[in-house]
C-alpha positions in Angstrom: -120.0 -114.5 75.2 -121.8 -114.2 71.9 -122.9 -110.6 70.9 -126.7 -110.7 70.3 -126.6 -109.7 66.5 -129.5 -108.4 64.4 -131.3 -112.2 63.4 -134.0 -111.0 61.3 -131.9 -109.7 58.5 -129.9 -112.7 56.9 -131.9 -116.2 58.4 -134.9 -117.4 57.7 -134.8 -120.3 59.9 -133.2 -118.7 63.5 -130.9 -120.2 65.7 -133.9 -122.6 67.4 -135.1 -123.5 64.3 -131.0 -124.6 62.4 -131.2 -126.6 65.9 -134.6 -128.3 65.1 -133.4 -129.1 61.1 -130.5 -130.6 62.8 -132.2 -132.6 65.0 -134.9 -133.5 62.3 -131.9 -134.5 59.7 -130.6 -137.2 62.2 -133.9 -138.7 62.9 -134.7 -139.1 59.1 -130.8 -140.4 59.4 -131.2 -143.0 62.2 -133.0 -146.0 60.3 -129.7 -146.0 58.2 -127.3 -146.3 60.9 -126.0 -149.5 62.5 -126.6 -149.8 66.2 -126.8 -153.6 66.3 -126.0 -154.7 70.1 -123.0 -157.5 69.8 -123.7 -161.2 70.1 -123.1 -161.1 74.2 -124.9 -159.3 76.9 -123.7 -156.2 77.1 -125.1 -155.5 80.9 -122.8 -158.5 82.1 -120.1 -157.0 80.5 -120.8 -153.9 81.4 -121.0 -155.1 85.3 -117.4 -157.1 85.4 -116.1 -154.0 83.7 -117.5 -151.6 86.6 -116.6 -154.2 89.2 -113.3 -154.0 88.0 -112.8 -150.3 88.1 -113.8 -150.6 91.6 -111.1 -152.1 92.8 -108.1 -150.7 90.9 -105.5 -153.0 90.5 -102.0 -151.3 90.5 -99.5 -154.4 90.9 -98.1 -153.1 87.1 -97.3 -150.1 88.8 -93.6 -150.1 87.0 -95.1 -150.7 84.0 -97.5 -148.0 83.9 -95.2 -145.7 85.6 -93.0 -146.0 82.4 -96.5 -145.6 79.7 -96.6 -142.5 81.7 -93.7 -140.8 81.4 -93.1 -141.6 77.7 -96.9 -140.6 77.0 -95.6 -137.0 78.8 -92.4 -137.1 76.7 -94.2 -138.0 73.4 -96.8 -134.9 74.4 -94.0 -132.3 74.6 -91.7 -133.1 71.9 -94.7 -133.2 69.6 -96.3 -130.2 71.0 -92.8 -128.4 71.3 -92.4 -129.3 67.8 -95.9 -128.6 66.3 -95.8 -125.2 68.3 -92.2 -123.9 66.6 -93.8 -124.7 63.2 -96.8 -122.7 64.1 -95.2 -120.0 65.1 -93.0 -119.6 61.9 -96.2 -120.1 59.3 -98.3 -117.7 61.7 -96.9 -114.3 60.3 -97.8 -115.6 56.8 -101.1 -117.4 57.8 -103.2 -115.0 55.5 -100.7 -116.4 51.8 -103.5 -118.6 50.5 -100.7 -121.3 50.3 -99.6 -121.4 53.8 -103.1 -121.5 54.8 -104.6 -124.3 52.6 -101.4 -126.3 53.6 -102.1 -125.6 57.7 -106.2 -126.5 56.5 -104.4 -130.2 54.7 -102.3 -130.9 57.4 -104.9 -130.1 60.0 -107.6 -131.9 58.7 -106.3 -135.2 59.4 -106.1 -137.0 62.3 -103.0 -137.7 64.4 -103.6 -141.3 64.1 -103.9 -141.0 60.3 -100.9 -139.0 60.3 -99.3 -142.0 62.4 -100.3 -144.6 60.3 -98.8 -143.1 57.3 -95.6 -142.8 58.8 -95.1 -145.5 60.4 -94.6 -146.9 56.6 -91.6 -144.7 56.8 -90.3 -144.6 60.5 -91.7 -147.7 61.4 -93.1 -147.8 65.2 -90.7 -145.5 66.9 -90.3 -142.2 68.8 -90.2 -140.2 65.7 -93.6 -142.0 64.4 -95.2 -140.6 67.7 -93.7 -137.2 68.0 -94.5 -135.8 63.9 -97.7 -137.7 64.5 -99.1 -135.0 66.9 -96.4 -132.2 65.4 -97.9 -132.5 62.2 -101.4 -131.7 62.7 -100.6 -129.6 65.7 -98.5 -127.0 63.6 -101.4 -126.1 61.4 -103.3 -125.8 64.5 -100.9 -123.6 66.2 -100.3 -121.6 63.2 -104.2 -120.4 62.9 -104.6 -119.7 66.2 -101.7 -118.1 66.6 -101.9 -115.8 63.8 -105.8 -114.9 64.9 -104.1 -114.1 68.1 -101.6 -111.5 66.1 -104.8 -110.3 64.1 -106.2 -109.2 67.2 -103.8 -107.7 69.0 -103.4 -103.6 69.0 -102.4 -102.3 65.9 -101.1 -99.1 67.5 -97.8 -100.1 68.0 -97.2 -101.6 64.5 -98.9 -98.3 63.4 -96.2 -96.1 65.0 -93.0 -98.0 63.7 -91.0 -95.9 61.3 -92.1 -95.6 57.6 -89.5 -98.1 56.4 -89.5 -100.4 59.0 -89.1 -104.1 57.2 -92.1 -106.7 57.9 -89.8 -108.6 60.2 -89.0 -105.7 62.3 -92.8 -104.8 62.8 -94.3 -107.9 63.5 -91.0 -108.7 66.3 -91.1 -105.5 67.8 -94.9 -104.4 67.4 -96.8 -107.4 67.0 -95.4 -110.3 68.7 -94.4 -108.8 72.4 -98.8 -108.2 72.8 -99.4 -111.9 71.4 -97.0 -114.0 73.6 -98.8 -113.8 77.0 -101.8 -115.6 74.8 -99.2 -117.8 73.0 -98.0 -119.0 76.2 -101.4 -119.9 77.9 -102.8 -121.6 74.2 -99.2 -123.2 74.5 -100.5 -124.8 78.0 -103.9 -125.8 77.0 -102.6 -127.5 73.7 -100.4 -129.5 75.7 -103.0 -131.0 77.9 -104.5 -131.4 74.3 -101.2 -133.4 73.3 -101.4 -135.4 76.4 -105.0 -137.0 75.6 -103.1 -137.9 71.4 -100.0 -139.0 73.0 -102.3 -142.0 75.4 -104.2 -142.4 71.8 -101.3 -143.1 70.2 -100.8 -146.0 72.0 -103.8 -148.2 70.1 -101.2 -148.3 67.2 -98.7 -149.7 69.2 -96.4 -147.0 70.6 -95.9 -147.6 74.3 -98.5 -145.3 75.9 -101.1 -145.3 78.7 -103.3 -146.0 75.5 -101.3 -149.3 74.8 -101.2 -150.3 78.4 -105.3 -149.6 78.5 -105.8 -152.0 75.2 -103.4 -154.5 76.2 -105.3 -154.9 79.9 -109.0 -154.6 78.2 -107.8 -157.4 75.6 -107.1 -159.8 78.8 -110.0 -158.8 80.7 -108.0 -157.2 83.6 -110.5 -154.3 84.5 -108.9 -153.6 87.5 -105.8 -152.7 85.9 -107.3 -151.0 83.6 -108.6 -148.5 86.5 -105.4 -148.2 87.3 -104.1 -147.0 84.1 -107.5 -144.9 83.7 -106.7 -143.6 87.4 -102.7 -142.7 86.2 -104.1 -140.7 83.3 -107.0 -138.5 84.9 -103.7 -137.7 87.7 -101.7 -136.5 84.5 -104.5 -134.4 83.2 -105.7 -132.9 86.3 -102.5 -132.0 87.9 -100.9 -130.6 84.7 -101.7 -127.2 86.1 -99.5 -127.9 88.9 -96.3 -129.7 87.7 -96.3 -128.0 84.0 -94.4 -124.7 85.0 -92.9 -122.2 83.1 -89.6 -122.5 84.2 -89.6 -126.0 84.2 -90.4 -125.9 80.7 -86.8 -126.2 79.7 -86.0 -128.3 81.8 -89.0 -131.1 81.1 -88.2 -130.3 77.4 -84.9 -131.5 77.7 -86.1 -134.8 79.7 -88.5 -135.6 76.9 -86.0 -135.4 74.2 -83.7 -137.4 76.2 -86.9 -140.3 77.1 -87.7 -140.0 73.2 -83.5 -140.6 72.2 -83.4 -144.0 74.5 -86.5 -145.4 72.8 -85.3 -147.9 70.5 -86.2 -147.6 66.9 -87.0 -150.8 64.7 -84.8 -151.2 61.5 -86.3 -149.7 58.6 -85.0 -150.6 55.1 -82.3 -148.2 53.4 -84.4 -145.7 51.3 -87.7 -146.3 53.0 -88.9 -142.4 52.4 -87.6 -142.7 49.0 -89.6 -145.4 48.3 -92.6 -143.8 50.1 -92.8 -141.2 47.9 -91.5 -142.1 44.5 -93.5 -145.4 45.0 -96.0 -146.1 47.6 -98.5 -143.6 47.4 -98.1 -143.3 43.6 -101.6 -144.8 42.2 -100.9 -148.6 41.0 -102.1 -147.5 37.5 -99.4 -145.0 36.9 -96.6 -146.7 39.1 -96.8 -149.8 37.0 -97.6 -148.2 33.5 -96.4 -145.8 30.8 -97.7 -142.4 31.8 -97.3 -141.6 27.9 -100.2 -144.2 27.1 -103.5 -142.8 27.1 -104.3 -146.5 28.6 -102.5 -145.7 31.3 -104.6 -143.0 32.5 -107.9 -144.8 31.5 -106.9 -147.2 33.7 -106.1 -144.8 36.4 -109.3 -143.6 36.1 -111.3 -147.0 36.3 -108.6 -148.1 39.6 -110.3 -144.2 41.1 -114.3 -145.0 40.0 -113.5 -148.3 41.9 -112.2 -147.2 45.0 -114.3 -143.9 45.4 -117.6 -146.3 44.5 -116.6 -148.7 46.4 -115.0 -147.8 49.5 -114.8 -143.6 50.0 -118.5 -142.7 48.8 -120.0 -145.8 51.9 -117.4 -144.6 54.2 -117.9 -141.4 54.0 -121.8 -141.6 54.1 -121.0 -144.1 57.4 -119.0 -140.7 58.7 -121.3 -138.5 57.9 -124.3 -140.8 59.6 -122.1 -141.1 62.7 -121.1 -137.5 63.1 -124.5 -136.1 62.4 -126.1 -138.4 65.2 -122.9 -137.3 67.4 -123.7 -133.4 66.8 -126.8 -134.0 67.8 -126.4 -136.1 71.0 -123.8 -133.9 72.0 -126.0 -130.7 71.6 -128.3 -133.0 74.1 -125.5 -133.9 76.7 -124.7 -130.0 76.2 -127.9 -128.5 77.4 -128.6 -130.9 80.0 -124.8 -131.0 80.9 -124.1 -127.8 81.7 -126.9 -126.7 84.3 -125.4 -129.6 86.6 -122.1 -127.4 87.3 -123.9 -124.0 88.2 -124.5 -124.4 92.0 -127.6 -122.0 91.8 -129.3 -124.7 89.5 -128.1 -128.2 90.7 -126.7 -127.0 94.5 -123.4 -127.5 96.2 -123.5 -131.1 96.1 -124.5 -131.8 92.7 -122.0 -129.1 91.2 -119.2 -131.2 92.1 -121.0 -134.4 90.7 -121.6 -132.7 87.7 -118.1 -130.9 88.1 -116.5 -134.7 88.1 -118.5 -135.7 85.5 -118.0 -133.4 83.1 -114.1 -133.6 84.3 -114.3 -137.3 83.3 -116.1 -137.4 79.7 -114.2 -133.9 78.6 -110.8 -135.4 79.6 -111.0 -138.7 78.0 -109.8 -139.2 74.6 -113.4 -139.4 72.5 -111.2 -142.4 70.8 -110.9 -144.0 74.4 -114.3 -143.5 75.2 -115.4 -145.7 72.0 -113.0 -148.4 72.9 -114.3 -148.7 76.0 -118.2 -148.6 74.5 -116.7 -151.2 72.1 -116.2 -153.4 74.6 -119.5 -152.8 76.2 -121.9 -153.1 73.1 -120.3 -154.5 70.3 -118.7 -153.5 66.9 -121.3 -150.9 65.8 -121.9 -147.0 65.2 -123.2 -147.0 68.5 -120.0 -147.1 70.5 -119.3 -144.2 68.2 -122.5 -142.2 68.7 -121.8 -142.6 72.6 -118.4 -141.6 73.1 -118.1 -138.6 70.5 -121.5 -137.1 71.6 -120.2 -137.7 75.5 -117.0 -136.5 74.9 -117.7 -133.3 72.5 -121.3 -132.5 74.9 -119.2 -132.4 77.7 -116.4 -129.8 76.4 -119.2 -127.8 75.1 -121.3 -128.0 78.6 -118.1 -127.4 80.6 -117.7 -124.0 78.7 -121.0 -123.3 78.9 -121.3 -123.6 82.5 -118.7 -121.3 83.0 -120.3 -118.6 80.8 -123.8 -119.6 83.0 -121.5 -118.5 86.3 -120.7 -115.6 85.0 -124.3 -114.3 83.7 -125.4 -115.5 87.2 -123.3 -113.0 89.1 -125.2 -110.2 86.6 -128.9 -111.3 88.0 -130.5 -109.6 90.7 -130.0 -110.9 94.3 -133.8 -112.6 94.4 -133.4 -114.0 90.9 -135.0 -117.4 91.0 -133.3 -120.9 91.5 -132.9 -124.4 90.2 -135.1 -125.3 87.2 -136.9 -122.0 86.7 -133.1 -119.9 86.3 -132.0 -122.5 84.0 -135.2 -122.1 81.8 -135.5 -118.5 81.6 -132.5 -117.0 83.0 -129.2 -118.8 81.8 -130.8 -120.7 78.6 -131.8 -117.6 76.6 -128.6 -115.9 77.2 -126.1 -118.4 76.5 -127.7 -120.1 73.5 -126.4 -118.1 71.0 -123.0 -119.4 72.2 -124.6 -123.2 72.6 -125.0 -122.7 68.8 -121.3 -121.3 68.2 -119.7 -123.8 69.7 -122.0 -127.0 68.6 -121.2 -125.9 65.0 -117.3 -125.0 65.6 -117.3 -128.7 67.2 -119.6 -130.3 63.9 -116.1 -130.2 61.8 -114.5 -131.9 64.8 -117.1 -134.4 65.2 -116.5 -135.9 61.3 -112.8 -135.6 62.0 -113.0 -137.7 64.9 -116.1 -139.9 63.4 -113.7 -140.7 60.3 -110.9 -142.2 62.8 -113.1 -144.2 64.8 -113.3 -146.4 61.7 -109.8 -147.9 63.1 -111.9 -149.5 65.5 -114.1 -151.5 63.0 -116.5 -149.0 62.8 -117.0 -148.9 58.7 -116.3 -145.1 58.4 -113.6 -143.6 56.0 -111.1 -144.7 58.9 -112.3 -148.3 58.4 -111.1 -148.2 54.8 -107.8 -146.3 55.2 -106.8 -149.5 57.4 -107.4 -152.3 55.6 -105.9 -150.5 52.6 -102.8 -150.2 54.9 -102.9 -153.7 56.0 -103.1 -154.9 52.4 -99.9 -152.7 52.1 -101.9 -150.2 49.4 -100.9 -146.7 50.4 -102.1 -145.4 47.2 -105.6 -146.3 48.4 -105.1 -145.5 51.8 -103.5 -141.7 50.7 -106.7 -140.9 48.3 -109.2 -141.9 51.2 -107.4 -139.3 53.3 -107.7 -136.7 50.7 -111.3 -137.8 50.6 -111.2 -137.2 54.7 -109.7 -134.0 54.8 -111.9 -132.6 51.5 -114.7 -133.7 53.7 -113.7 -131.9 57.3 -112.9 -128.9 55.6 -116.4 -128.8 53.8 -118.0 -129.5 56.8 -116.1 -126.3 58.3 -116.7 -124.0 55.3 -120.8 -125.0 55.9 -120.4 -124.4 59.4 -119.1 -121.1 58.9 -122.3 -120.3 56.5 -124.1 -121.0 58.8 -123.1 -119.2 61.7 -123.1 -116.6 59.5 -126.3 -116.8 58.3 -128.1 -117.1 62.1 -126.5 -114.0 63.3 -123.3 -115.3 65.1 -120.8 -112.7 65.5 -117.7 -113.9 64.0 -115.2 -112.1 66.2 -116.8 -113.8 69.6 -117.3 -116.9 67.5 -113.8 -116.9 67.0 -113.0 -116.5 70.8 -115.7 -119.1 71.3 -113.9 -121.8 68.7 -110.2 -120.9 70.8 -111.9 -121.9 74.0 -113.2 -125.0 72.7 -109.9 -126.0 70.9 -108.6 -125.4 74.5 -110.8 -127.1 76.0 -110.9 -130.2 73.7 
């Protein structure tokens, strides 16, 4: 997938060698992070939990039935929404001000984003549906309008001299982009699916809240069961998700979403939000004539940037460079397991379930579930993000390793030897590629594990909620997002700088957005 570009020219370290400084910044990195086991044995927990899933216990079927269809309903009404908003801002993508706003709204985290509004909404339909809409419109809106970039220009080219803008891009551009709108349309709703369960650790009445209630009463077997429900959802999506039942699901989810009741919220509650609540305390209780007002707005900043954004966002960074790293691990040693000459029959559809499992389970899930196993630590964390984002990047890569199979000769070799000098060498350029497109994802995620008690920047932003300080909570957010999109402009560099092709990389970065 990714061309083989002239290295010698622009890096002076290669593509093994950004690896190795990788790997060598999270060793000098690992005596500063946490991984202190819990106060009880993890193994016996660890055993009652798999004895549990064992023998799945589906006597709640009615209410899990009901956590599944509103985790569908909250999936499409906040991918149908997110989608329309993408596709409005994708024509203007390249004005620096629709962009930068799809890079702000982007760069934080569906649960963030619910958080915040549930201050507003409280916790309701709407709270879950702009929750994933949000984020998910400046999603759809770059990928989108990468997807008009590349189509043909021919057709715009041959449109009449004084054809408008709006005329060119219906009637030239669009018709060649929607057959790829339509299939990113599919894969991002399988994406919604996996927020929608999340979305249920805050409290909205998903498979996620019917997983933490069951875990928080030590009922493993039911919490098979709603495990078991969810992996159904994913894996038959393919089959029930139809065009031109589209409409008609649509229509079901907005009428699940209007029966939902809503708590009472106080008259003025968004007025309040915004003319109030995330105004800092210094200049919402102060005269923003008086230079004191503004000294004191700078101390009330120093104090919370000291004291709270610059430890949690060194605990995000720690956490999502250890995750990069055991990802790229889980990637390389992943993705041989799916290509039958390597691992055979048998252990392709291990490996094939495996990969299935870890790729399709919410990386926020997965660190719940850790939680559970080892204690509050940044090794639930380290787990579940390297498991989660090794096993997107191995699934694509296995695929790619299918492919450049078919090319080899008839008596190429087999097992260990084709992995090693075959499929490796060809397909690391691509490793790379998508290991750094996922890096930016990684502190994303990393930061909103903190609502677990894991003290990253997500840590922070909740206790400022619960002390009912949005000011804090909004600039540690800002902090959040400065820092994903940082982390994406490096990540960039540095593709650029070992040779990746930016055009495949780009292909590479919409197949693992698909995929994850």
């Amino acid at each position: 997938m990714t061309s083989i570009a002239p290295e010698g020219r622009h890096l002076r370290l290669g593509r093994v060698g950004t690896a190795l400084a990788f790997v060598a910044l999270a060793l000098f990195l690992l005596p500063f992070a946490d991984f202190r086991l819990g106060g009880h044995d993890p193994w016996a927990e660890l055993r009652r939990m798999w004895a549990g899933l064992l023998s799945p216990d589906f006597s709640s079927v009615e209410a899990l039935g009901r956590a599944a269809v509103l985790t569908i309903a909250f999936a499409i009404c906040g991918v149908a929404a997110g989608a329309s908003a993408g596709f409005v801002l994708a024509p203007f993508y390249r004005n620096a001000l629709v962009r930068n706003f799809c890079i702000a709204i982007r760069a934080i985290h569906e649960l963030f984003w619910a958080i915040l509004l549930m201050q507003v909404t409280g916790l309701s339909a709407t709270t879950g549906v702009l929750a994933i809409a949000i984020p998910y419109a400046g999603i759809f809106a770059k990928v989108f309008a990468e997807y008009l970039d590349e189509a043909d220009p021919r057709p715009a080219a041959a449109m009449p001299p004084r054809a408008d803008l709006i005329s060119v891009h219906l009637y030239a551009r669009l018709p060649l982009a929607l057959p790829e709108f339509r299939a990113y349309l599919l894969y991002r709703l399988e994406c919604g699916l996996r927020s929608s369960a999340v979305l249920g650790f805050i409290g909205l009445p998903t498979l996620g809240f019917a997983l933490d209630t069951f875990f928080r009463q030590g009922m493993y077997g039911a919490v098979a069961a709603v495990l078991i429900v969810y992996y159904l959802l994913i894996g038959t999506m393919r089959l029930w998700m139809r065009p031109l039942l589209a409409p008609v699901y649509f229509l079901a989810a907005v009428g699940v979403m209007a029966a939902m009741p809503s708590p009472p919220m106080a008259a003025g509650a968004l007025g309040r939000f915004l003319t109030e609540d995330i105004v800092p305390a210094p200049l919402r209780n102060g005269d923003a004539s008086d230079p004191e007002t503004w000294a004191r707005l700078g101390d009330w900043l120093w104090t919370l940037l000291a004291g709270q954004a610059l430890p949690g966002l060194a605990a995000t960074m720690i956490v999502a460079q250890l995750a990069l790293v055991a990802a790229g691990f889980v990637a390389l040693l992943g993705f041989p397991l799916i290509v039958r000459p390597v691992s055979g029959r048998f252990g392709a559809a291990l490996g094939h379930a495996f990969l299935v499992i870890a790729r399709s389970t919410p990386e926020y899930m997965l660190a719940y579930i850790a939680l559970q196993v080892f204690g509050p630590s940044m090794l639930p964390a380290v787990i579940a993000l390297g498991l989660h984002n090794g096993a997107i990047i191995a699934h694509l890569l296995g695929r790619q390793s299918a492919h450049v199979n078919e090319s080899l000769r008839p008596d190429a070799p087999r097992g260990i030897v084709l992995y090693a000098y075959e499929l490796l060498p060809r397909i690391y350029g691509s490793f790379m590629a998508l290991c750094l497109y996922r890096w930016e994802i990684i502190v994303r995620e990393s930061a909103i594990l903190g609502l677990l008690g894991i003290p990253t920047l997500g840590f922070f932003v909740d206790r400022a909620i619960q002390e009912i300080r949005i000011d804090r909570a909004v600039v540690l957010l800002i902090v959040t997002m400065l820092a994903t999109v940082a982390i994406d402009h490096v990540s960039r560099r540095t593709r650029a700088a070992i040779g990746i092709d930016p055009v495949r990389a780009r292909q590479e970065r919409k197949a693992a957005a698909s995929a994850g």
